[in-house]
C-alpha positions as CSV (number, residue, x, y, z in Angstrom):
1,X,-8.3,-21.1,6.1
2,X,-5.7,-24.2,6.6
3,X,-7.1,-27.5,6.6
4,X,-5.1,-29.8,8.5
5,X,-5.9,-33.3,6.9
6,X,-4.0,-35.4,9.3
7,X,-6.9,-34.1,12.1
8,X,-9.6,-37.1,13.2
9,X,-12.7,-35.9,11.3
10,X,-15.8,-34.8,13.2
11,X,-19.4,-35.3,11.2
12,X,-21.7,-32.1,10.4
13,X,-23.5,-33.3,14.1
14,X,-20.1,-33.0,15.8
15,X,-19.3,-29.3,14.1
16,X,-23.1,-28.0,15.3
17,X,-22.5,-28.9,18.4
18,X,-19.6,-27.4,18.7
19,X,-21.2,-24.4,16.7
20,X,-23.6,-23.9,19.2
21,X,-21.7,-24.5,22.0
22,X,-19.1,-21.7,20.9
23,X,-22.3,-19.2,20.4
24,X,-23.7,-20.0,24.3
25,X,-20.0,-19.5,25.7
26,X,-19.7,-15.9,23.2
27,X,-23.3,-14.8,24.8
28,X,-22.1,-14.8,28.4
29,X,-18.8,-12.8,27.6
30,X,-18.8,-9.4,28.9
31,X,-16.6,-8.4,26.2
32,X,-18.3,-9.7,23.2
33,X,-20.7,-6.9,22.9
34,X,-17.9,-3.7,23.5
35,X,-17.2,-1.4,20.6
36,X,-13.4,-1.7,19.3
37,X,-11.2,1.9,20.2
38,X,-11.5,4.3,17.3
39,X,-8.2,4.8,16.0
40,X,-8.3,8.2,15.4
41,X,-8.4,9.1,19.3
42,X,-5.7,6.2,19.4
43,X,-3.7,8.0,17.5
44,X,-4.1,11.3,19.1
45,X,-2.1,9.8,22.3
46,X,0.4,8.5,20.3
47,X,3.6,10.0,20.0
48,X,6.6,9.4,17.8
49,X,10.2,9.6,19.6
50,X,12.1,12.2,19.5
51,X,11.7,16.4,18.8
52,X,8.3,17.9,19.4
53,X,7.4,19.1,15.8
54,X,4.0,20.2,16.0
55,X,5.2,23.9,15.9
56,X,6.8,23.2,12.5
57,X,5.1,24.6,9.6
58,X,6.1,23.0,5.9
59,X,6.3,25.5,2.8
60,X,5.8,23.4,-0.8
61,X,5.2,25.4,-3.6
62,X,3.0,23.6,-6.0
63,X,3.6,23.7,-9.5
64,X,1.0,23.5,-12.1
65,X,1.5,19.9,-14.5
66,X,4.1,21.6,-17.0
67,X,3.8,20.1,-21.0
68,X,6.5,17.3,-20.7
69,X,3.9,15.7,-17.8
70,X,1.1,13.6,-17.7
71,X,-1.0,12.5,-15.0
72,X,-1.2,8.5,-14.9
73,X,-4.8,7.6,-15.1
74,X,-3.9,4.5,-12.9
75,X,-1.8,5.8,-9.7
76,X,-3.0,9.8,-10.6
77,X,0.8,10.3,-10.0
78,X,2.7,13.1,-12.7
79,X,5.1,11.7,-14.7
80,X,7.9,12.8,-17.1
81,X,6.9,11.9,-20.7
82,X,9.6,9.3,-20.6
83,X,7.4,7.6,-18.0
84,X,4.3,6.9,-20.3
85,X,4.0,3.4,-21.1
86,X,0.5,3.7,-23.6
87,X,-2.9,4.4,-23.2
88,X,-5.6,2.3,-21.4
89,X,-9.3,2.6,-22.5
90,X,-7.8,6.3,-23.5
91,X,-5.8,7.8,-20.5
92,X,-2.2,7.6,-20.3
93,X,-0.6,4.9,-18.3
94,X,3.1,5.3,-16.6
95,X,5.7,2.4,-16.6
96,X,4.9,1.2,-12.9
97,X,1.4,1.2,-13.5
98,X,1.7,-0.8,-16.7
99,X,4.3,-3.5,-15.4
């Protein structure tokens, strides 16, 4: 939090006043006691611009780690062996990791 030192100073019987004041004003607001919107039905309504892809279907084929890989133990990212930076407590560690 910012402190603005130029600011007329108030002592500690000022600040609880103003303390409880603040609490009596948040009791009467209607609003105070709502629940924030859950994002994930937020979400659902939102819609990006542009083509409807929802009837797209993506195809990867996953390929098992092959023996010039490693898995960073940091990001759990797989590498190229010219990646590895060194080992922490063990585990390999890429370059970005290790920077």
């Amino acid at each position: 939090m910012a402190t603005d030192y130029d600011a007329p100073r108030k002592t500690e019987e000022e600040q609880s006043e103003d303390s409880i004041e603040e609490l009596k004003a948040r009791r009467h607001d209607k609003n105070s006691g709502k629940v924030d919107e859950d994002e994930a039905e937020a979400a659902e309504a939102f819609e990006l611009p542009g083509a409807d892809l929802s009837h797209e279907e993506l195809s990867v084929q996953v390929l098992p780690r092959q023996e010039d890989e490693f898995t960073c133990a940091s990001c759990f990212l797989v590498h190229h062996r010219s990646q590895l930076s060194g080992e922490r407590n063990g585990m390999p560690i890429c370059r970005d990791c290790a920077a």
